[in-house]
C-alpha positions as CSV (number, residue, x, y, z in Angstrom):
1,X,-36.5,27.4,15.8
2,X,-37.1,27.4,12.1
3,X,-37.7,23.5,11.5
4,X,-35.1,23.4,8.3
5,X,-32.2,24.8,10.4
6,X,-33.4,22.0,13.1
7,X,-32.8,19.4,10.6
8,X,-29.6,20.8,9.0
9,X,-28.2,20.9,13.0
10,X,-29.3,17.3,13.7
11,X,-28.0,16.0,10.3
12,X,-24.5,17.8,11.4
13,X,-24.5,16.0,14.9
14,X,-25.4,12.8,13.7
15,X,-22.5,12.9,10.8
16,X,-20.0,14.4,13.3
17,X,-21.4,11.6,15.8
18,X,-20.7,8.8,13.0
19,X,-17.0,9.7,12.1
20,X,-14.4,7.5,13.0
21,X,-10.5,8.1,12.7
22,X,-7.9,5.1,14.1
23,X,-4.3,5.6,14.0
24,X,-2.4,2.5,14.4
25,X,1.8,2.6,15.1
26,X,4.0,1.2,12.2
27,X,7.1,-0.3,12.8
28,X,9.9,-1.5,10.0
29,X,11.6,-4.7,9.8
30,X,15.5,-4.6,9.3
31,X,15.5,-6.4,5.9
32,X,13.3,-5.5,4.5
33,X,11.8,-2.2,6.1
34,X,8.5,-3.4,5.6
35,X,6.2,-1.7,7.5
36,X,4.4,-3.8,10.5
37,X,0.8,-2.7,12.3
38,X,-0.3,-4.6,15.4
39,X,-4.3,-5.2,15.5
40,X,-6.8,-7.1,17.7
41,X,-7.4,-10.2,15.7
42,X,-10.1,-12.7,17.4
43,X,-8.9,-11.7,21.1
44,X,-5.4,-11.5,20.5
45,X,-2.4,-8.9,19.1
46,X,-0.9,-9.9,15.6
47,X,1.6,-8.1,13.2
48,X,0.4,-7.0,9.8
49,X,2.2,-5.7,7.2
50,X,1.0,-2.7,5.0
51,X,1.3,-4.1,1.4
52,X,-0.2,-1.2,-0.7
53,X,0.6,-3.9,-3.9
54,X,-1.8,-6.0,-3.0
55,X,-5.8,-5.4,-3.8
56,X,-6.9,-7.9,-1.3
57,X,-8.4,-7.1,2.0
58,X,-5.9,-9.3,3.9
59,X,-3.8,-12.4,3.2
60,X,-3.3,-14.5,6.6
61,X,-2.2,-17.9,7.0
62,X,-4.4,-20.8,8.0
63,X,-3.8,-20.9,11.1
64,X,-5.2,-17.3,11.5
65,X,-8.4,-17.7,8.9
66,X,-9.3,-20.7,10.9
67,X,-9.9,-18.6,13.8
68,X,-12.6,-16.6,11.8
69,X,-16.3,-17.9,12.9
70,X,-18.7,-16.3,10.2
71,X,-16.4,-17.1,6.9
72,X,-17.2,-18.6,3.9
73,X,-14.7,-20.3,1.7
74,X,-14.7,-19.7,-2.2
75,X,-15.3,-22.6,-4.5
76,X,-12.3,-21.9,-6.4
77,X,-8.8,-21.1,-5.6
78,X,-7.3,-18.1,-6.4
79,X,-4.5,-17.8,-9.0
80,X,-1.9,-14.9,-9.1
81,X,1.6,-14.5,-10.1
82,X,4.2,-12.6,-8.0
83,X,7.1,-10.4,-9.3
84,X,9.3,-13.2,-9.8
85,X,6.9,-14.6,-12.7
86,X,5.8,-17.7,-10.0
87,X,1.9,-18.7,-10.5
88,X,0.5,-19.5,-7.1
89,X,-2.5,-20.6,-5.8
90,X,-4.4,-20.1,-2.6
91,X,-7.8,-20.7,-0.6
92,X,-9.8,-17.3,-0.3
93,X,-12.7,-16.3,1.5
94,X,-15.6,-13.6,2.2
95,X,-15.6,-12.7,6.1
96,X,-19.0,-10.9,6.5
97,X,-18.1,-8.6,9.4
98,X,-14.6,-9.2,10.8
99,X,-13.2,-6.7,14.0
100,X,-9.4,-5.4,13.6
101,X,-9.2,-3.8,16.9
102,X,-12.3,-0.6,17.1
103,X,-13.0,-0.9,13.7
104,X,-15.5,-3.8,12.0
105,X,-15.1,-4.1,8.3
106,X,-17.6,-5.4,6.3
107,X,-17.5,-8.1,3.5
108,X,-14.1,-8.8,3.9
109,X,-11.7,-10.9,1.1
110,X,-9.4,-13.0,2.6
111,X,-6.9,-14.8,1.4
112,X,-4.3,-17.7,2.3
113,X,-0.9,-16.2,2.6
114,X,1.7,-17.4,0.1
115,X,5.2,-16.0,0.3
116,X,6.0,-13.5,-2.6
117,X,8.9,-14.4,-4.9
118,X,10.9,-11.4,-5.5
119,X,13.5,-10.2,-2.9
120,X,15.4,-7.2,-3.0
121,X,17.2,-6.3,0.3
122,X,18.6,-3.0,2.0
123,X,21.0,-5.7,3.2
124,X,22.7,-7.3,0.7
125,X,24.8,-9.8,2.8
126,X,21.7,-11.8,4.2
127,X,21.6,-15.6,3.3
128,X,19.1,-17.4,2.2
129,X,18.1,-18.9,5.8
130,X,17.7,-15.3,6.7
131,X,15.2,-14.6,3.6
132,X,13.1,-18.2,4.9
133,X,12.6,-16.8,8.2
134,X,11.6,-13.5,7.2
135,X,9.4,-14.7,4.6
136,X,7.8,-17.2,7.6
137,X,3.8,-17.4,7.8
138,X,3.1,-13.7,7.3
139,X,-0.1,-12.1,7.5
140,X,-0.6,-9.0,5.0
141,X,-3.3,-5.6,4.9
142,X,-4.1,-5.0,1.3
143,X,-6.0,-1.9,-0.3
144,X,-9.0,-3.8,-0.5
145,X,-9.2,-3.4,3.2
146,X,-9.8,0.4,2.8
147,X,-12.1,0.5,-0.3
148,X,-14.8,2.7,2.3
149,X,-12.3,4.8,4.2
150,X,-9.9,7.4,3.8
151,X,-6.1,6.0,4.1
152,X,-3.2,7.8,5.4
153,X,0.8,6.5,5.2
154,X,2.4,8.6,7.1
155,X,6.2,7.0,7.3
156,X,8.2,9.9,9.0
157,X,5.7,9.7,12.3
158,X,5.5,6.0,12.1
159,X,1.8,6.0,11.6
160,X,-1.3,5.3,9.2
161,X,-4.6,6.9,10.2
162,X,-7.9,5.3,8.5
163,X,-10.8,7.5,8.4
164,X,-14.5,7.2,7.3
165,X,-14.4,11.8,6.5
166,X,-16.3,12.1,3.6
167,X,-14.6,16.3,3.6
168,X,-11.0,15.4,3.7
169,X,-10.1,17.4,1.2
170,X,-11.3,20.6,2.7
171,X,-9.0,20.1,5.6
172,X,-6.0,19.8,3.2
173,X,-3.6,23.3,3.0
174,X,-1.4,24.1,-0.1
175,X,1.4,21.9,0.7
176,X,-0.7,18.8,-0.5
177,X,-0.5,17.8,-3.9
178,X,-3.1,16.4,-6.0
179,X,-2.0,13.1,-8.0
180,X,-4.5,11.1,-10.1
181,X,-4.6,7.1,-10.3
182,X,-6.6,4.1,-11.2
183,X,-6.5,0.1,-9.6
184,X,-5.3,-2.5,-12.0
185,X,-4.6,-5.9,-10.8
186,X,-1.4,-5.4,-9.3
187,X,-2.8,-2.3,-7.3
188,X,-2.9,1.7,-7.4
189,X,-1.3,3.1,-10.4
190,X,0.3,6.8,-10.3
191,X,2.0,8.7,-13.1
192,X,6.1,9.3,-12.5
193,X,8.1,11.4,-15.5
194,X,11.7,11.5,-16.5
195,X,11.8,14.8,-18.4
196,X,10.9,12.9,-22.3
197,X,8.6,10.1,-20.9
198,X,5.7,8.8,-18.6
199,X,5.6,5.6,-16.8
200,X,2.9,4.1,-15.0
201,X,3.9,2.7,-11.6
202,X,2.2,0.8,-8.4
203,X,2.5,2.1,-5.4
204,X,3.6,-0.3,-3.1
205,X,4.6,0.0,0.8
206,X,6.1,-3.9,0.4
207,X,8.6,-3.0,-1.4
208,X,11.5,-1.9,0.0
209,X,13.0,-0.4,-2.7
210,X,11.7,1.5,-6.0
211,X,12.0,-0.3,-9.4
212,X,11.5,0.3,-12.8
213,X,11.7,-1.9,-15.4
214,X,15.0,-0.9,-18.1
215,X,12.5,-1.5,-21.7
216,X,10.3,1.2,-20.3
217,X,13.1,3.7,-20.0
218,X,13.2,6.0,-22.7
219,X,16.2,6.5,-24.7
220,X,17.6,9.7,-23.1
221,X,16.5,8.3,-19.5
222,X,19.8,8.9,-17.0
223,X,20.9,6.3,-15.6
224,X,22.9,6.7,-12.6
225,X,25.6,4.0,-11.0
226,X,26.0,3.1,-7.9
227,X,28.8,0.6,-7.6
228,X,28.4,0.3,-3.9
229,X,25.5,-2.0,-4.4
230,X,26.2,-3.0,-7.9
231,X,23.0,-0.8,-9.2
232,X,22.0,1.9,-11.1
233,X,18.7,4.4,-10.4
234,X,16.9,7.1,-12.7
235,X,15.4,9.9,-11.3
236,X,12.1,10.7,-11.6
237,X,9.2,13.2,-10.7
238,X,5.6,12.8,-9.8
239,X,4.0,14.3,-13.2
240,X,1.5,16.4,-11.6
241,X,4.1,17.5,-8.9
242,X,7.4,18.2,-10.2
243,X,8.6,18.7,-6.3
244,X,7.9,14.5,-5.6
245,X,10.6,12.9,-6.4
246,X,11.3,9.3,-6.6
247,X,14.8,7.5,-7.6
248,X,13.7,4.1,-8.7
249,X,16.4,1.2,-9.5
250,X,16.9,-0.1,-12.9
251,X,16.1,-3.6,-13.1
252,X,16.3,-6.2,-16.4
253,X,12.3,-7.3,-16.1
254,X,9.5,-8.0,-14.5
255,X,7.1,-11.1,-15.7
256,X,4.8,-9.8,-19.1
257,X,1.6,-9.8,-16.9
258,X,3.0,-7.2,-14.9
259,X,2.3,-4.4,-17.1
260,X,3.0,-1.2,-15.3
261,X,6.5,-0.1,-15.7
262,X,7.7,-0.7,-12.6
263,X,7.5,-0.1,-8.3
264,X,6.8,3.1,-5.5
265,X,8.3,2.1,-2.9
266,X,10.3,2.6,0.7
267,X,12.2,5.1,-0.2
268,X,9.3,7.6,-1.4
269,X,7.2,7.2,1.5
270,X,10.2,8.0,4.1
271,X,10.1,11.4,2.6
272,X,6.7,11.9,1.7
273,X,3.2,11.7,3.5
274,X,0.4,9.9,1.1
275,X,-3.9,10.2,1.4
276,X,-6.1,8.1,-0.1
277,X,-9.5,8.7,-0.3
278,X,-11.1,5.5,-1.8
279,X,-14.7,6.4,-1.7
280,X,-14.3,9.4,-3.8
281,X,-10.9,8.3,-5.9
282,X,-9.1,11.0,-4.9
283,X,-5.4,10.8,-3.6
284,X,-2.6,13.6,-2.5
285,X,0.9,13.5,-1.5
286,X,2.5,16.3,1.1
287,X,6.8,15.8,0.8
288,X,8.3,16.5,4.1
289,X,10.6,19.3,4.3
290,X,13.3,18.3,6.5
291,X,15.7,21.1,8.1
């Protein structure tokens, strides 16, 4: 056998050979319908939620990070500030190789979970007791997490699917849109349109809802009320796929670090499928047709 075809075969084999693809389950809390995977962490089963607004491998409490062996602990906290304008600090760490079920991820950012300070529930009657024991010791997946694989949210099966295919795209019929984006510090930033404007928004599977902040809003933006809920939404379109469409609620402000005009989130990915390829900074959405 010609030698070069020899090598082209083995190269094939030991690609095909390397490939991994995990699916893991998601289910959705009532409150907030954040969505919840459940791993092998350190011999035993946890929850995590998918928070797609956060940049950081994982956030777990203490009582978790203290179960890592090979970690090593930053000399300096880490300072962020959530949607409600709070400043918080927290203990972070590098994890070298840490195992989430079949998968090891290398050089892994950790960092101590602190509870996120803007609420907005699908149920509007819960009390403040019920928002302290949702928001008890959580433990979060980030994007960071999937910086070398290819990410796949797929809401109406209940599913995500992480995959190390460097050819995803070839696999990908016409019903898949492309959609640009870029990372700032508050996560992956996609283009939405109104019909007269652009706004740049993170999306974000920890938010239950879609916002967008009113100042963006251009003057001939629609704004819809729904009195039910004491809200009002505008409509808007993905701007390299008129088809995606996102209703986001209009709310007064977000803090002035936050500079993206506002939120993807629950409600697009119930009716859409999104794929992230990290490696290559590629992403496409497929909306789901329902009958």
């Amino acid at each position: 056998m010609n030698k070069k075809i020899l090598f082209l075969i083995m190269l094939f084999m030991s690609r095909f050979a390397q490939s991994q693809e995990v699916t893991w389950d998601l289910t959705f809390d009532n409150a907030y319908n954040l969505p919840t995977v459940i791993m092998e962490f350190q011999g035993e089963k946890i929850p995590l939620i998918l928070d797609t607004g956060s940049k950081i491998d994982l956030h777990l409490p203490m009582a978790l990070i203290n179960k890592i062996p090979n970690k090593t602990e930053n000399s300096k906290k880490t300072k962020y500030i959530d949607l409600s304008g709070n400043t918080e600090e927290a203990r972070s760490f590098i994890v070298d190789k840490l195992a989430l079920d079949s998968l090891t991820f290398n050089n892994v950012q950790v960092l101590e979970y602190k509870s996120w300070g803007l609420f907005m529930l699908n149920d509007r009657t819960k009390t403040d007791h019920d928002k302290e024991e949702i928001d008890a010791e959580k433990s979060l997946i980030g994007l960071g997490l999937f910086k070398d694989y290819v990410l796949t949210i797929n809401y109406p099966e209940n599913k995500i699917t992480i995959s190390d295919d460097i050819k995803v795209s070839d696999d990908l019929n016409k019903n898949w849109f492309s959609i640009p984006f870029y990372l700032n510090n508050y996560g992956l930033v996609i283009n939405l349109f109104d019909g007269s404007k652009n706004y740049e928004m993170i999306l974000d599977t920890g938010a239950s809802v879609s916002i967008i902040k009113e100042e963006s809003l251009s003057p001939s933006s629609s704004k819809i009320s729904l009195p039910k809920y004491n809200v009002r939404y505008t409509p808007l379109e993905m701007t390299d796929a008129a088809s995606v469409k996102v209703e986001a609620i209009i709310i007064d402000s977000l803090p002035d670090k936050f500079k993206s005009d506002g939120i993807i989130g629950s409600n697009f990915f119930r009716t859409n499928i999104v794929k992230i390829d990290f490696r290559n900074k590629q992403m496409w959405v497929q909306p789901v047709v329902t009958e």
